[in-house]
Every structure is written in structure tokens, then in C-alpha cells.
LUMZATOR-226186 format. One line per field, with one value per residue (C-alpha): residue in three letters; z, y, x. Coordinates in pm, whole numbers, plus 50000, padded with zeros to 5 digits. Example, Ala and Ser with C-alpha at 12.3 -4.5 7.8 and 13.67 -1.06 7.14 Angstrom:
2
type	ALA,SER $
up	50780,50714 $
north	49550,49894 $
east	51230,51367 $
// end
This chain:
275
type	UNK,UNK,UNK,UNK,UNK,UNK,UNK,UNK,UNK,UNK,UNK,UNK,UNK,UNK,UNK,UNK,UNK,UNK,UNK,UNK,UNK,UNK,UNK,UNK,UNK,UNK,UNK,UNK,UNK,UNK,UNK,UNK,UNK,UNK,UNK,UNK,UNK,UNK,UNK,UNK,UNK,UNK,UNK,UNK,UNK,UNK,UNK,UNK,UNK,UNK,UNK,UNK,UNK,UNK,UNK,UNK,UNK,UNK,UNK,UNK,UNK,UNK,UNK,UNK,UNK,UNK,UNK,UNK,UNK,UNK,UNK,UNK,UNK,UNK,UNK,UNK,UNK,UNK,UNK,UNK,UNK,UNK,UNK,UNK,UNK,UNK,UNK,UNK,UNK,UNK,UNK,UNK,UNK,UNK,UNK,UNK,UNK,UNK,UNK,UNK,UNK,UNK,UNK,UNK,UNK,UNK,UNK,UNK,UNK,UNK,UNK,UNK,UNK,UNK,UNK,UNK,UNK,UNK,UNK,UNK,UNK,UNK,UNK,UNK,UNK,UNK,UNK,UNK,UNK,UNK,UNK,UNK,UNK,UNK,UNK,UNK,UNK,UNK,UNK,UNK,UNK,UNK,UNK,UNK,UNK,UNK,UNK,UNK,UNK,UNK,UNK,UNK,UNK,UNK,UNK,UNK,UNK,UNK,UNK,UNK,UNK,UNK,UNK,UNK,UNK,UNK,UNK,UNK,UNK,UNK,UNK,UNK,UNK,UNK,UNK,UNK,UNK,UNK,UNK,UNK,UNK,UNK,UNK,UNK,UNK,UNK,UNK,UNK,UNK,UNK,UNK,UNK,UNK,UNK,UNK,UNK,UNK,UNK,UNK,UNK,UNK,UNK,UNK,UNK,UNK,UNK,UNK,UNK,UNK,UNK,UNK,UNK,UNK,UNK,UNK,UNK,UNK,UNK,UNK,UNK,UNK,UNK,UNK,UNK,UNK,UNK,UNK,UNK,UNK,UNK,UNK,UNK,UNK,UNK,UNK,UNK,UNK,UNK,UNK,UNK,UNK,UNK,UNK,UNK,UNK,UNK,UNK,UNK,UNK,UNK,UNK,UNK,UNK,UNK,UNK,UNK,UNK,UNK,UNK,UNK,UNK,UNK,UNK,UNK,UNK,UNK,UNK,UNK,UNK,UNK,UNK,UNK,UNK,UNK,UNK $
up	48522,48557,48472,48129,47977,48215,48021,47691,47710,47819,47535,47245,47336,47376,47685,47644,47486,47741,48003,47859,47875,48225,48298,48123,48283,48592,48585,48854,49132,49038,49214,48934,48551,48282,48099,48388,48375,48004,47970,48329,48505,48590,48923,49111,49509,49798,49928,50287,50581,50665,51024,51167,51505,51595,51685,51401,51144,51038,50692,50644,50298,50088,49862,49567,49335,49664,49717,49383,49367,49688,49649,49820,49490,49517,49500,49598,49767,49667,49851,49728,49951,49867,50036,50205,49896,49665,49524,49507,49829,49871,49786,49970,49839,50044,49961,49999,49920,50221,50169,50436,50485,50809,50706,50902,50735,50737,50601,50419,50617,50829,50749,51020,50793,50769,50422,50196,50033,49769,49802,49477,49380,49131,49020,48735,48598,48580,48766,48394,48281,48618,48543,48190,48304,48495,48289,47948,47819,47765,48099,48240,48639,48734,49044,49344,49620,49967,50325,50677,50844,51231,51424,51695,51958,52192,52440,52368,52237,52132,51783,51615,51248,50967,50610,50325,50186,49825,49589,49247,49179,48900,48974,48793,49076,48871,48642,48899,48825,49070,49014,49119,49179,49218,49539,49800,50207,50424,50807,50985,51263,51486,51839,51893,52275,52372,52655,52316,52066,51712,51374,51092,50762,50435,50110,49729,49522,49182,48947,49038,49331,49571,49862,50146,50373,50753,50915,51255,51365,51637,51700,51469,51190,51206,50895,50801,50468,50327,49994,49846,49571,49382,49590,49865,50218,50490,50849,51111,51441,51660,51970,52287,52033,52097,51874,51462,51179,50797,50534,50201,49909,49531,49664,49550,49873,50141,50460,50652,50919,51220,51460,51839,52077,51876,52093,52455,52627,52728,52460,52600,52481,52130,51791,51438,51238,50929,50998 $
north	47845,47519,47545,47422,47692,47933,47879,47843,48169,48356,48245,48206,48538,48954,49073,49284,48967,48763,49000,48988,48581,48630,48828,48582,48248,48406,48562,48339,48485,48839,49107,49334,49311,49169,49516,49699,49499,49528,49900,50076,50386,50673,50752,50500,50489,50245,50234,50407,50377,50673,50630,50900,50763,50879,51226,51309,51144,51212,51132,51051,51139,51022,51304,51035,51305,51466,51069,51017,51335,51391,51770,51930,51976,52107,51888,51925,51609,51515,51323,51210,51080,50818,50735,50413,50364,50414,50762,51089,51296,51607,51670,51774,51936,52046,52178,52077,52073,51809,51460,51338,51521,51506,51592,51652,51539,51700,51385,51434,51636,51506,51147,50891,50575,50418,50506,50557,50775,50749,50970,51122,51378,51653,51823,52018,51767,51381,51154,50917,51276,51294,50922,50992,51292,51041,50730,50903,50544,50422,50265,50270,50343,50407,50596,50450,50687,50479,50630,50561,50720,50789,50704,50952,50775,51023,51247,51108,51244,50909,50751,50411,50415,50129,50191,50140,49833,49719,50030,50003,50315,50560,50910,51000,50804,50584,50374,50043,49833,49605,49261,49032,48634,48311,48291,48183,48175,48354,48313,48521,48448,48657,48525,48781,48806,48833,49142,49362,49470,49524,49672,49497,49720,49586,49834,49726,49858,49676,49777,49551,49487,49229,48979,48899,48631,48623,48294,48270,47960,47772,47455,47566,47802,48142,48327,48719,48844,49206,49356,49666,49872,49938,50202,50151,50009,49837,49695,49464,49471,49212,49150,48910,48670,48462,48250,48321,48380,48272,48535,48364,48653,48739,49042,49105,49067,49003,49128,49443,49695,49570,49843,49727,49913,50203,50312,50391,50204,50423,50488,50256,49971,50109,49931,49930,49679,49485,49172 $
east	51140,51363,51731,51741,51432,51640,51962,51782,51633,51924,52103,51854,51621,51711,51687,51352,51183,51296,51200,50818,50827,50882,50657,50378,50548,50495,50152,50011,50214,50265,50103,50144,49945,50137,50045,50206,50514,50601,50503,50617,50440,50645,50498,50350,50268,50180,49841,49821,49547,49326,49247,48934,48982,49331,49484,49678,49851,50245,50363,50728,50770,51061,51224,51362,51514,51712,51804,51935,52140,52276,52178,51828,51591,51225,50945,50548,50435,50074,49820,49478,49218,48944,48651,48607,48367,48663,48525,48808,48775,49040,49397,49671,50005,50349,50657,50998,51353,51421,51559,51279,50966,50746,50398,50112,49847,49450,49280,48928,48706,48488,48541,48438,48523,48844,48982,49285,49491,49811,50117,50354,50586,50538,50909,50971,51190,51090,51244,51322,51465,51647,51776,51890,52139,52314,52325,52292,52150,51758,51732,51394,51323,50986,50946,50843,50674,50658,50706,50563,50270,50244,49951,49901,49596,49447,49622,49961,50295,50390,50274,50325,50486,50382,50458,50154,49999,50055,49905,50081,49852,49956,49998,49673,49477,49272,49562,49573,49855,49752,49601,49391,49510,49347,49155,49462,49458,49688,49730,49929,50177,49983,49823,49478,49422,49076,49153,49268,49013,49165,49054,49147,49196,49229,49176,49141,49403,49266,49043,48731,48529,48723,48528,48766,48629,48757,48768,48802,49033,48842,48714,48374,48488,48341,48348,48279,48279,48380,48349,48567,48497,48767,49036,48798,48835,48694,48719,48615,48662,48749,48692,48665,48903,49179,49378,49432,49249,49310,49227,49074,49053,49171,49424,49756,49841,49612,49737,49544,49654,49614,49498,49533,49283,49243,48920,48862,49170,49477,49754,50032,49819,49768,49966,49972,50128,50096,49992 $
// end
């Protein structure tokens, strides 16, 4: 908004009204549903990379009530697991009382795709409950579950640590919050190297089917197409490339995990990273 509908609103509309104008002026660039926005979730979590090819996995996991209070409080943190075809795989649950949990995870069994999984805590008090003990006021916080996860490549004690991609997910698993925009391009300030082979990962955290088309920048444009079901998740590999490459899709926001030589090289040349 431009200064003068800025300073109109702030003094001519409440605060909750205004808040829900903002949300529809700005529709075009948020990641997030107008629906979402106006009425919040209570748990939501990022959208994390399963990887079949590695070791083992690690999950830092964030304890937000021991955060908020400064004191050690129980919690179970859940995991669900979705197929690389978006469908519910397993579940996962762990105690703790820890401010930061490191969680091995099991992963669905005997998965071979690249897929995804959401992470959020189950207390016996809410977190909104939690909130209103301190503030004593209607104040709304959602709660948002993030944390890293630790790639572990073959024979190696040594693991690379990204955090998730955009979720907006809902507890529940199936309540996406997510969006999706106006076809838009991204290009990433990335240089591939054609001696390194990567996997790029992207999963759909919206509630339709998504195309993502991969366009290779060279002299001739090369271009590859995916298509995710809804929670699902794909990859390409690349290899023998140098240069960049421009992503052209409808995501929130479109930018994969980038695994570097996940297969058959020695570990000091593996990486993950967001891209």
C-alpha cells in the first residue's frame, strides 16, 4: 500500500479489519491463503526432505513451550511421513522435557523415493493456553514447529544440517495453508559444476497438483518438467552441468534441496543446501 491508503487505514479502520484488508491487498505475493491469514492454525510445521539414500537422518527439534517458559516442560514430538506420491506413510512420536531435541529419525520403511514428512508437538496444555497464562489478554500466536535435519552420507561421522522448506501444514496433516501464486521464475545464485552430480528436491505443500518446469540456462534452453501431487515430492538429477538454471512454477516458494553428490562419491564432497 502507498503512504496515503497506509495512513488512511490506520486511522479510519480497527485493527482486526484492517489486518484482513491486508491480507486481501496483498494476496498476490503471499505464500499463505487469505483464509489462513484471517483465521490462524494452532500448530503448524515446515515441510522437511526424506532422503532414502543417506545413513541416517538427525532431527533437531525445537521444544517452543520449554522456549517460552524458561522451565523444561514435557512434550511428544510427532512426525508424519508422506509418500513421494503425497499419500500418509508412518508416524513417529518421542518424548521430551529438553529445550532442543536430537532425534534420530526411522523414516518410512523401506522407502527408496525421496519424500517428506511434517514435524509438531503434542503437550497437555496448548501452546494459545500456554500464551494466555502469561499475557492474560486475547492475543493470538499460532505455533510454529521448524528445526534442522542432519544428513548423514555413507560411512561418515560427519553430517550436513538444512532446515525445511515452506509447509504451512496443520497439525492434522491434511489442513494446507499453503498457496499457490501466479506462475513466476526464480534463478538461483548458484554456479552447478559439471564434475558434481546433484539432486534437486522440491515437494508440494498446497492442496492441488503443482508442474515445476526446469530450464537449463545455456546457449539452447533445455527444459524438464515435474509434477507433485499434493504433499508429494519429486527430484531430478543433474548431472555433467555447468552454469544455472531458472525454475518457472506456481509454488509458494519455489526453491528445492539441493543434494550435492549424494551417490557413490566419498563423503567430503557431499552438501545440502537450499538453493
Amino acid at each position: 500500500m502507498d503512504h496515503k491508503i497506509k495512513s488512511f487505514f490506520k486511522k479510519n479502520i480497527p485493527g482486526p479489519l484492517r489486518n484482513i484488508f491486508s491480507v486481501i491487498y496483498n494476496r498476490g505475493s503471499n505464500p499463505y491463503s487469505s483464509k489462513s491469514s484471517i483465521f490462524s492454525q494452532v500448530n503448524i510445521s515446515d515441510f522437511f526432505v526424506w532422503n532414502p539414500h543417506v545413513e541416517k537422518i538427525d532431527f533437531i527439534a525445537e521444544n517452543i513451550r520449554a522456549l517460552f517458559t524458561g522451565e523444561n516442560v514435557e512434550v511428544l514430538h510427532c512426525f508424519k511421513f508422506f509418500s513421494h506420491e503425497g499419500e500418509f506413510l508412518s508416524e513417529e512420536k518421542y518424548k521430551s522435557n529438553d529445550f532442543f531435541s536430537r532425534i534420530p529419525l526411522n523414516g518410512p520403511p523401506k522407502s527408496s523415493f525421496y519424500s517428506s514428512f511434517i514435524h509438531y508437538i503434542e503437550a497437555e496444555k496448548s501452546f494459545h493456553k500456554l500464551v494466555k497464562i502469561f499475557f492474560k489478554n486475547k492475543l493470538f500466536f499460532g505455533e510454529q514447529n521448524r528445526g534442522y535435519c542432519i544428513y548423514y552420507p555413507k560411512n561418515s561421522l560427519v553430517g550436513s544440517a538444512v532446515h525445511g522448506n515452506f509447509g504451512g501444514i496443520a497439525s492434522k496433516g491434511k489442513n494446507l495453508l499453503a498457496r499457490q501464486r501466479l506462475f513466476h521464475l526464480y534463478t538461483p545464485v548458484y554456479k552447478f559444476e559439471s564434475h558434481n552430480s546433484y539432486d534437486l528436491v522440491f515437494n508440494n505443500p498446497t492442496s492441488s497438483k503443482i508442474n515445476i518446469q526446469i530450464i537449463l540456462n545455456k546457449n539452447s534452453e533445455e527444459i524438464h518438467h515435474l509434477q507433485i501431487n499434493s504433499l508429494g515430492t519429486k527430484s531430478f538429477k543433474l548431472e555433467n552441468f555447468a552454469g544455472s538454471i531458472t525454475f518457472r512454477s506456481k509454488l509458494p516458494i519455489c526453491r528445492p534441496l539441493l543434494f550435492k553428490n549424494v551417490n557413490g562419491l566419498k563423503s567430503v564432497n557431499f552438501d545440502v543446501l537450499h538453493t
